[in-house]
VOPAGU-2260 file (C-alpha; in pm, 1 decimal, decimal comma):
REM VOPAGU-2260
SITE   aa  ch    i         X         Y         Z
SITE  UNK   A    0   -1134,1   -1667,4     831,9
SITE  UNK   A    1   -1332,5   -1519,1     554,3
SITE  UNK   A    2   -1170,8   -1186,6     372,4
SITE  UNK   A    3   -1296,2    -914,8     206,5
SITE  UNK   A    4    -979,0    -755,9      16,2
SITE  UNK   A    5   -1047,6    -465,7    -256,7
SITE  UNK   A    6    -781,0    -417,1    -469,1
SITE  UNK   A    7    -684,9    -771,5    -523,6
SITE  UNK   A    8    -542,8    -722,8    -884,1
SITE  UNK   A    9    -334,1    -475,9    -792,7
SITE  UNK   A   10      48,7    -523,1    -687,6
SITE  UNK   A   11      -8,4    -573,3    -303,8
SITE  UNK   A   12    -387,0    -655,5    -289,4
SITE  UNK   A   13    -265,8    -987,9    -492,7
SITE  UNK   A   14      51,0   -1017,3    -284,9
SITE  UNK   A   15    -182,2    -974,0      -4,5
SITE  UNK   A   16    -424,3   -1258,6    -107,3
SITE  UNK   A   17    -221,4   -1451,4    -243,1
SITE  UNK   A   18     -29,2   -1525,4     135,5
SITE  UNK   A   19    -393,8   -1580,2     336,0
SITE  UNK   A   20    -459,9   -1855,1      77,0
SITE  UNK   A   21    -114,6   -2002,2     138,1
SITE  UNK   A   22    -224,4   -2036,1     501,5
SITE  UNK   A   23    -604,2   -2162,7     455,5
SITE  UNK   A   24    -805,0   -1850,7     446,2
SITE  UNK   A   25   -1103,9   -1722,0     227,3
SITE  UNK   A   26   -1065,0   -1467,3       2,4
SITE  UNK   A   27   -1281,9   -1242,6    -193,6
SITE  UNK   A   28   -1188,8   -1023,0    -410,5
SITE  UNK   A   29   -1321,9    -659,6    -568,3
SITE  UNK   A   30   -1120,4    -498,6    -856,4
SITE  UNK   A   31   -1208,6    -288,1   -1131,2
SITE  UNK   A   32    -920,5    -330,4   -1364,8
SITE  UNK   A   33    -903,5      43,3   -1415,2
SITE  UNK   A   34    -660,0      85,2   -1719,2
SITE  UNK   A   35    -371,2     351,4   -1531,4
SITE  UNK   A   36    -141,3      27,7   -1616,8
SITE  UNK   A   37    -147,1    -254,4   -1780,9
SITE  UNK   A   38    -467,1    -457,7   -1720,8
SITE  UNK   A   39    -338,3    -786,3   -1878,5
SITE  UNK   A   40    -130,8    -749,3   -1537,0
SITE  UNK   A   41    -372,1    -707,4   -1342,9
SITE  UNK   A   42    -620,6    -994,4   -1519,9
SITE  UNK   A   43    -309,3   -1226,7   -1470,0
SITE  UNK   A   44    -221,1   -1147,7   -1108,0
SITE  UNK   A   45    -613,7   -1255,8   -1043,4
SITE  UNK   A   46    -541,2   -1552,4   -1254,0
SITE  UNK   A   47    -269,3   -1707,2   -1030,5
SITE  UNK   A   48    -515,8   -1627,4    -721,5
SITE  UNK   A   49    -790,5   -1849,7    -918,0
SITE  UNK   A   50    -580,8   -2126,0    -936,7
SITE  UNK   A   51    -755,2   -2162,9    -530,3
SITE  UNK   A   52   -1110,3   -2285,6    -506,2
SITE  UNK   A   53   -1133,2   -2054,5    -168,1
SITE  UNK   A   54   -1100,1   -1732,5    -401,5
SITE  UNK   A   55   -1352,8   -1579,7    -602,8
SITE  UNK   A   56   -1312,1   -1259,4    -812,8
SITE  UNK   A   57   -1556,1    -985,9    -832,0
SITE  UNK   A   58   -1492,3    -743,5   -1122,4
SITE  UNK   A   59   -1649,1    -387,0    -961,7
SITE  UNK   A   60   -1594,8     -78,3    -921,3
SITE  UNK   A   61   -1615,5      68,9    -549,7
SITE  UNK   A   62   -1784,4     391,6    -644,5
SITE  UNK   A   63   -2041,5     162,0    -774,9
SITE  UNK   A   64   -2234,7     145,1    -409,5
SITE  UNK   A   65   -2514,8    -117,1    -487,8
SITE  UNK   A   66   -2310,2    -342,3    -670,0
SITE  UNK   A   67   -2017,3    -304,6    -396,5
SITE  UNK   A   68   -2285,8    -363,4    -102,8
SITE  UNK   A   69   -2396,8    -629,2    -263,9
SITE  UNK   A   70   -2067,8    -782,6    -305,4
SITE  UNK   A   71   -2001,5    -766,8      72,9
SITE  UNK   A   72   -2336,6    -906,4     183,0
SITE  UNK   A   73   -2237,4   -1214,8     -28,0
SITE  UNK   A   74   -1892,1   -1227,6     103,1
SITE  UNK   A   75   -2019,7   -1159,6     502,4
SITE  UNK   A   76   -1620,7   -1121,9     586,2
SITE  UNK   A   77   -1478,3   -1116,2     942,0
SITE  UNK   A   78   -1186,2    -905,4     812,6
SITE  UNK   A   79   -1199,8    -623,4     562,9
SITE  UNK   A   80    -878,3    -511,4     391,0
SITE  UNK   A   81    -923,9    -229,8     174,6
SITE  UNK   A   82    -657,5    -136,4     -52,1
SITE  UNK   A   83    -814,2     -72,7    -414,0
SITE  UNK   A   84    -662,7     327,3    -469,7
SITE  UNK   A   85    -574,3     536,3    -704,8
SITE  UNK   A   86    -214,5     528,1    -639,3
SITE  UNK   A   87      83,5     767,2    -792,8
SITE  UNK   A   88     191,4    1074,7    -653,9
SITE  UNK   A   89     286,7    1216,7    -975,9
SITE  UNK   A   90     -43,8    1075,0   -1147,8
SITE  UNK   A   91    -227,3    1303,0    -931,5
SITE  UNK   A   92     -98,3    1566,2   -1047,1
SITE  UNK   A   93    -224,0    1490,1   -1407,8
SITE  UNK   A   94    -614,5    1360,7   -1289,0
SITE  UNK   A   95    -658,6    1463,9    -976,4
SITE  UNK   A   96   -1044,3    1327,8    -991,7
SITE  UNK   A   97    -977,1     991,0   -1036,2
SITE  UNK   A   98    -849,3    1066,4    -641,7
SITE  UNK   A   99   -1132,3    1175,5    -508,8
SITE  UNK   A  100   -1375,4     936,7    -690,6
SITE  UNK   A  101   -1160,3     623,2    -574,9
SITE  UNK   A  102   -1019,2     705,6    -237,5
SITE  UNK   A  103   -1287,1     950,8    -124,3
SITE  UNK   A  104   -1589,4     820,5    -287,6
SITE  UNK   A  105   -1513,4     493,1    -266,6
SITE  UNK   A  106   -1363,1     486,0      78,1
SITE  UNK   A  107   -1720,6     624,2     186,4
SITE  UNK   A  108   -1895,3     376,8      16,8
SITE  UNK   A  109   -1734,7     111,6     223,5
SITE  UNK   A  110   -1746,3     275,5     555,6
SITE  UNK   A  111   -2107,4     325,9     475,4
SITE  UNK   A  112   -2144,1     -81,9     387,4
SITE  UNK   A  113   -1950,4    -184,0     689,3
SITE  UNK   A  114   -2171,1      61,0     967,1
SITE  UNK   A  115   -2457,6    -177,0     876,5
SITE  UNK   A  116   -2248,8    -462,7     961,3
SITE  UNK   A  117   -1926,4    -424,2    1113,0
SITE  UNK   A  118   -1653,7    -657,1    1041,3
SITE  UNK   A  119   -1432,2    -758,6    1293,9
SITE  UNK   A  120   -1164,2    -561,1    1211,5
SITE  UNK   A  121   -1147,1    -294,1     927,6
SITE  UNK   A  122    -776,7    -216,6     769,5
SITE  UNK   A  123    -734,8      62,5     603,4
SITE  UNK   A  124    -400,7     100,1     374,3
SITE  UNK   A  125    -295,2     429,1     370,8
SITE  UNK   A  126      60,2     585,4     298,0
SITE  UNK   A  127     366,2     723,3     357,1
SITE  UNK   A  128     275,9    1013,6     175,2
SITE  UNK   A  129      60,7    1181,5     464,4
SITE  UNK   A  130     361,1    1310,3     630,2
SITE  UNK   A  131     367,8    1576,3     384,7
SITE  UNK   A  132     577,3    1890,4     454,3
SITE  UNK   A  133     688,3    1717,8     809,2
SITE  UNK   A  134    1047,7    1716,1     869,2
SITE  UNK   A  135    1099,0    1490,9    1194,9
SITE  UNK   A  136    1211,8    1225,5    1132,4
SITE  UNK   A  137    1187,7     889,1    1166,1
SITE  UNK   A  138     821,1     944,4    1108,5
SITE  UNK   A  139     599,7     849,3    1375,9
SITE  UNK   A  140     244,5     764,3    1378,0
SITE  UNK   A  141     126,3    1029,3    1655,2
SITE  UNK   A  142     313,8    1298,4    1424,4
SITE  UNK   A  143     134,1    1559,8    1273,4
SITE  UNK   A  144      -1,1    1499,4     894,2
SITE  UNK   A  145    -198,3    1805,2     827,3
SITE  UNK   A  146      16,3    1918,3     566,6
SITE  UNK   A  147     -10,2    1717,1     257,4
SITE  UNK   A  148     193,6    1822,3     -47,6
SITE  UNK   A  149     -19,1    1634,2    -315,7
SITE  UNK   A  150    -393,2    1571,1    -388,5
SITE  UNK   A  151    -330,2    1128,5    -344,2
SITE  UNK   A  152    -167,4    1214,5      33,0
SITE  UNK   A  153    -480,7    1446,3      92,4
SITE  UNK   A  154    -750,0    1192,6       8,5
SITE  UNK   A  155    -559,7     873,7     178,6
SITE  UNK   A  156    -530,4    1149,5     495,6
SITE  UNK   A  157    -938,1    1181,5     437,4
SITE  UNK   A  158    -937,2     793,8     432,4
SITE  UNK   A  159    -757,9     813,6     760,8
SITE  UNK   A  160   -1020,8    1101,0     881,0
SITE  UNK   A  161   -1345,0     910,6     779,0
SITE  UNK   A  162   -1284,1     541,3     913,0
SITE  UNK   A  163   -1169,1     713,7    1255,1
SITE  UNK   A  164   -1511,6     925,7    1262,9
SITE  UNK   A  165   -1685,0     593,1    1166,3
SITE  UNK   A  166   -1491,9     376,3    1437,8
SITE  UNK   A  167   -1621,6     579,1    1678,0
SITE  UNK   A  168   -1987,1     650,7    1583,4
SITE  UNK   A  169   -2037,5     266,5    1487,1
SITE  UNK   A  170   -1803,4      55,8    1648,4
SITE  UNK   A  171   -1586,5     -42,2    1326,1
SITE  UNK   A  172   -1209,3    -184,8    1473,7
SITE  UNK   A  173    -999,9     -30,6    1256,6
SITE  UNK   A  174    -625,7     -40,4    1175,0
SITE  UNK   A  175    -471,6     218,4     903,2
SITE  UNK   A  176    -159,5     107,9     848,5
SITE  UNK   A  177      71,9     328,6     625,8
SITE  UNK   A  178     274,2     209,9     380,9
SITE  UNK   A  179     621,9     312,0     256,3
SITE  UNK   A  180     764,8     282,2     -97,0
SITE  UNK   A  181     639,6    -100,4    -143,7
SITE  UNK   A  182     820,7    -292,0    -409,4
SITE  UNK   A  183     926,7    -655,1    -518,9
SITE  UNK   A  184     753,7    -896,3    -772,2
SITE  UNK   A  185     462,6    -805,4    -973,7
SITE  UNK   A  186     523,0    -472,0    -899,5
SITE  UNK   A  187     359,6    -154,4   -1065,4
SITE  UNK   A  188     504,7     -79,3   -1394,6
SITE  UNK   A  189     462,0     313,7   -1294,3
SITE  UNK   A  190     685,2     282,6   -1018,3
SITE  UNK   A  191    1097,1     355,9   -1046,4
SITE  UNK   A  192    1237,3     -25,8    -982,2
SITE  UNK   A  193    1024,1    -134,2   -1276,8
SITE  UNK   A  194    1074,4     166,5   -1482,0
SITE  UNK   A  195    1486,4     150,9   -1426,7
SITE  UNK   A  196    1483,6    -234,2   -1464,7
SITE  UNK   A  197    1291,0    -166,3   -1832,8
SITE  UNK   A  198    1477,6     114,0   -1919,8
SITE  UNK   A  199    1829,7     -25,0   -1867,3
SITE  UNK   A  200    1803,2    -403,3   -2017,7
SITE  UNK   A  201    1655,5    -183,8   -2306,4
SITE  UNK   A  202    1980,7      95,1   -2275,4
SITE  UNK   A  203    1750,0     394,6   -2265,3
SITE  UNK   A  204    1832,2     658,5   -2032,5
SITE  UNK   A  205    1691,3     676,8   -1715,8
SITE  UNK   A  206    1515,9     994,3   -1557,5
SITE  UNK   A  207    1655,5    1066,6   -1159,5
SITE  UNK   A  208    1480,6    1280,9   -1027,4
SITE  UNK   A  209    1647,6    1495,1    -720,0
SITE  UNK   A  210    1966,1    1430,8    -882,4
SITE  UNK   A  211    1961,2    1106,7    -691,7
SITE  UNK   A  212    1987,9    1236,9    -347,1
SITE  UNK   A  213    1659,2    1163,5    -241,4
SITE  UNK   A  214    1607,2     879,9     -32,3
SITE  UNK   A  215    1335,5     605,6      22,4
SITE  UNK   A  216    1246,5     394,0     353,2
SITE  UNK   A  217    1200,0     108,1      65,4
SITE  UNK   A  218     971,2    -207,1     184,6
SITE  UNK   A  219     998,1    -514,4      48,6
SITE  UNK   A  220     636,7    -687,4     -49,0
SITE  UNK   A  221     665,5    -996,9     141,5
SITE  UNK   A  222     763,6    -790,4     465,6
SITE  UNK   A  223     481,5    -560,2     445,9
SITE  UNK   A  224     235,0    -894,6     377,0
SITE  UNK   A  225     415,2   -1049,4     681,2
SITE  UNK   A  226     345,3    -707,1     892,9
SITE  UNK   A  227     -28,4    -694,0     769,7
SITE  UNK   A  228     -93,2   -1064,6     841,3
SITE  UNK   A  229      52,7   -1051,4    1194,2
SITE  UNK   A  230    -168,1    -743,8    1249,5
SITE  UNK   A  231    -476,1    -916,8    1163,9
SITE  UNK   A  232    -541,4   -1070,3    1487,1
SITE  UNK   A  233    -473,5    -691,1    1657,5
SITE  UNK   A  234    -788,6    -558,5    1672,5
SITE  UNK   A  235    -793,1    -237,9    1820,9
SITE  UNK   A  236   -1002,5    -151,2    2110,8
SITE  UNK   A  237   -1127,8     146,4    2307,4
SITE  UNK   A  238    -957,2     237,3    2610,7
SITE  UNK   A  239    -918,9     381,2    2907,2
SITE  UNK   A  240    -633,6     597,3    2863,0
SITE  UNK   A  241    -419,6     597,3    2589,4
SITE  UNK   A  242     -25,2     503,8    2584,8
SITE  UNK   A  243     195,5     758,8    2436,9
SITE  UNK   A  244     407,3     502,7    2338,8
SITE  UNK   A  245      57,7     361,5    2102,7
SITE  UNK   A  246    -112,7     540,6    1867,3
SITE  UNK   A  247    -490,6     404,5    1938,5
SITE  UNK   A  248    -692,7     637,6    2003,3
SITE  UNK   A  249    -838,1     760,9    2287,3
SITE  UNK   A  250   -1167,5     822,2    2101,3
SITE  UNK   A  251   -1225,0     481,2    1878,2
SITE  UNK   A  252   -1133,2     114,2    1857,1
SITE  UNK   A  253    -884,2     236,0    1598,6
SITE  UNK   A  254    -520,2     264,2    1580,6
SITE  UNK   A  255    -251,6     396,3    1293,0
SITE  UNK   A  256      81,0     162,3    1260,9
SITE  UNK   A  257     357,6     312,2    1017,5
SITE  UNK   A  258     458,5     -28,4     801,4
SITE  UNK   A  259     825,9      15,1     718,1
SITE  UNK   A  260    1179,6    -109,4     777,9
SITE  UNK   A  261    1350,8     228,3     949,2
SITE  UNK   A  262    1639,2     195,0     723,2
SITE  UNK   A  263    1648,8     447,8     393,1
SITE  UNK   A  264    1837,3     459,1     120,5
SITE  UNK   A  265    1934,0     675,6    -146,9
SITE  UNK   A  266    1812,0     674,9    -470,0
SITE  UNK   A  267    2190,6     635,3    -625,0
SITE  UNK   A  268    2257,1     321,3    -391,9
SITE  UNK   A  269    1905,1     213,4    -537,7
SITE  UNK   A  270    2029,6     226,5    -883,3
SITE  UNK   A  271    2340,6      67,8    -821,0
SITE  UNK   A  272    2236,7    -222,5    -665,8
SITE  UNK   A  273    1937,4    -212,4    -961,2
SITE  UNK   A  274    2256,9    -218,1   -1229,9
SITE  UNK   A  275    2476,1    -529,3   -1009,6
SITE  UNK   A  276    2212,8    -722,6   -1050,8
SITE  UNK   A  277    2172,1    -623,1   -1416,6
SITE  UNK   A  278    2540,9    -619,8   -1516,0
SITE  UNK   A  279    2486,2    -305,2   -1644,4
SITE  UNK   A  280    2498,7      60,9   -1621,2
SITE  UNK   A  281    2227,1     318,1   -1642,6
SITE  UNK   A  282    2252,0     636,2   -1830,4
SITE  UNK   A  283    2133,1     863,4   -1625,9
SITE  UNK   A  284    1935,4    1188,2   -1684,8
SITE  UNK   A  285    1969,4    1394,4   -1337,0
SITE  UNK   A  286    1637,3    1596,0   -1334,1
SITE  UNK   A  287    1521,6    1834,2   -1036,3
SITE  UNK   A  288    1313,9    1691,6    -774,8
SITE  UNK   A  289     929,8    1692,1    -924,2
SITE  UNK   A  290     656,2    1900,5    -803,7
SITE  UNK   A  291     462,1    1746,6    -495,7
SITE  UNK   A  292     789,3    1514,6    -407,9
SITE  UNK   A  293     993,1    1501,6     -70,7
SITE  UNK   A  294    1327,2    1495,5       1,5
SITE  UNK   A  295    1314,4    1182,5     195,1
SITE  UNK   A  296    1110,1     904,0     389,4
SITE  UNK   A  297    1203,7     730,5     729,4
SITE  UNK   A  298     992,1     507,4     922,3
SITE  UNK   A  299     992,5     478,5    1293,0
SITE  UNK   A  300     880,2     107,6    1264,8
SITE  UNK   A  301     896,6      53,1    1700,4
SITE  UNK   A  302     493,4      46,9    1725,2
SITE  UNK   A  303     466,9    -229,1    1458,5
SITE  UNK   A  304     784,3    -439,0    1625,2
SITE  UNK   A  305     631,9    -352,0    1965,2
SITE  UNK   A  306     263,9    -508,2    1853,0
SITE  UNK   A  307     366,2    -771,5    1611,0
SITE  UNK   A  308     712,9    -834,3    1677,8
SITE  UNK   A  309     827,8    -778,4    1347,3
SITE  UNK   A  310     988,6    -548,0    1163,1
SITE  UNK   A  311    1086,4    -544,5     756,1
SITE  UNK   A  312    1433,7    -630,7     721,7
SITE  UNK   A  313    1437,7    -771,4     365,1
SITE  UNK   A  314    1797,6    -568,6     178,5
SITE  UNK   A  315    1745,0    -343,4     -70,3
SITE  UNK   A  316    2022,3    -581,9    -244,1
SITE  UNK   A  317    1803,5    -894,5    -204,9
SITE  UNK   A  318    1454,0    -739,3    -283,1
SITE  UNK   A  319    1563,4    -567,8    -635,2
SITE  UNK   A  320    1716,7    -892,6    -708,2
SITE  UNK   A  321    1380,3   -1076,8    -673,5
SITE  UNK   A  322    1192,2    -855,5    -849,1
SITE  UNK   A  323    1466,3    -846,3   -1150,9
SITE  UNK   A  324    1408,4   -1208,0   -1132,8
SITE  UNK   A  325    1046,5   -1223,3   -1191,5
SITE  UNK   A  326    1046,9    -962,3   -1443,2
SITE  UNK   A  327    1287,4   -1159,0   -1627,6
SITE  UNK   A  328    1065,3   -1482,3   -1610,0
SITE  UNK   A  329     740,6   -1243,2   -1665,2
SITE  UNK   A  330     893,4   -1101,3   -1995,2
SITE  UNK   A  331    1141,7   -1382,1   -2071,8
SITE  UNK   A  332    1425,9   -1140,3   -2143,5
């Protein structure tokens, strides 16, 4: 199959591409190398995709409409995955424009490309993060998310808004799938696994936020790949009457799946297993929780299991001890 993946130089665009390679598929990838981290990175995650003759690399930016509609007329993709964002929730805080230009803007610009010619199925990543101010938990898709605590969870919710509108006026197949707390190799150095690992080979003290009793539904990569690839062949369609038990809508070939393990853990147990693998402590500067965080995340992963017959199961023991791995190969510490 031919792919269309935006976002392929960031942590799980590459991860992303770098598995429907592996099994024979066509990628293209779009990727500005915006500089919020580390571009050399990003330049060599797109590297180790090169090293396939079925990927080619398109340096653009998707507010950039002609040059991004071009792109996609050249790449004439069966399956879009669009996943190029301006990520962070504490970022947005800071810039909140680079939001709206990337993940509203930019968003638009696609679903504009695509209701000239639809793929056959559209995914959409969007996040955790949507669930805002919502308080039942596990987290289901068919939950309310109309109260977003930060500008990034309001403009992945418009994300969400605008490809449903668009599945329904122009027959688009969409799946939104939203992500929770991805880590694992070639991970962003913004996030806290990198920033702890860093901090802690280098004894500096560590900032934890909530005093450490906030907790994560953490996702390893290469289960949230393995989720995404089996829902590839999904394509949502319109129907009849909708299952509560599904959360397709009853309006649009399009359909929200929550990708997550259903199995949180708290950010001390998260530094602990951080410092076994290690073999060393963190100091640890307790700090309140930050403006525009939450308390906690839980996935109810039984629509994704239900569909795909999968479900993320990767330890939080095992996945921090991959990604200390590759960090210390990456850096040779």
């Amino acid at each position: 199959m031919r792919f269309l993946i935006t976002g392929t130089a960031g942590f799980i665009g590459f991860n992303l591409a770098r598995r429907l390679l592996a099994d024979g598929h066509e990628v293209q990838g779009v990727d500005a190398l915006t500089p919020y981290y580390d571009v050399e990175l990003k330049k060599k995650r797109h590297a180790v995709l090169a090293g396939s003759n079925r990927f080619t690399a398109h340096i653009a930016n998707i507010e950039d409409a002609k040059k991004f509609e071009a792109i996609h007329a050249g790449a004439a993709p069966d399956v879009v995955v669009h996943l190029a964002a301006q990520a962070g929730v504490r970022y947005s805080l800071e810039n909140p424009e680079a939001y709206v230009r990337t993940n509203v803007d930019g968003t638009f610009n696609l679903l504009e490309i695509m209701r000239r010619k639809p793929p056959k199925h559209f995914m959409f990543a969007s996040t955790s993060s949507v669930y805002g101010a919502n308080k039942d938990m596990p987290f289901v898709e068919t939950a309310r998310t109309d109260h977003p605590l930060t500008i990034y969870a309001a403009t992945k919710k418009a994300g969400e808004l605008m490809a449903h509108s668009y599945a329904h006026l122009f027959e688009i197949p969409t799946t939104a799938f939203r992500f929770f707390t991805v880590y694992g190799p070639w991970g962003r150095p913004d996030m806290a696994l990198f920033k702890f690992v860093d901090a802690i080979l280098k004894e500096k003290p560590i900032d934890v936020y909530g005093e450490g009793r906030m907790s994560r539904d953490f996702t390893y990569v290469d289960d949230l790949v393995e989720a995404i690839a089996r829902l590839v062949p999904l394509v949502p369609a319109r129907v009849a009457q909708s299952d509560a038990n599904d959360s397709v809508s009853p309006a649009a070939p399009y359909r929200v799946v929550n990708i997550g393990g259903g199995s949180p853990v708290e950010l001390t147990k998260f530094i602990e297993a951080i410092e076994v693998k290690l073999g060393k402590k963190a100091i640890r500067n307790l700090m309140p929780m930050q403006q525009g965080d939450v308390a906690d995340t839980f996935a109810n992963a039984d629509l994704l299991e239900k569909l795909t017959g999968y479900r993320p199961s990767t330890k939080i023991e095992e996945g921090v001890g991959k990604f200390v791995d590759w960090y210390r190969e990456y850096f040779r510490v």
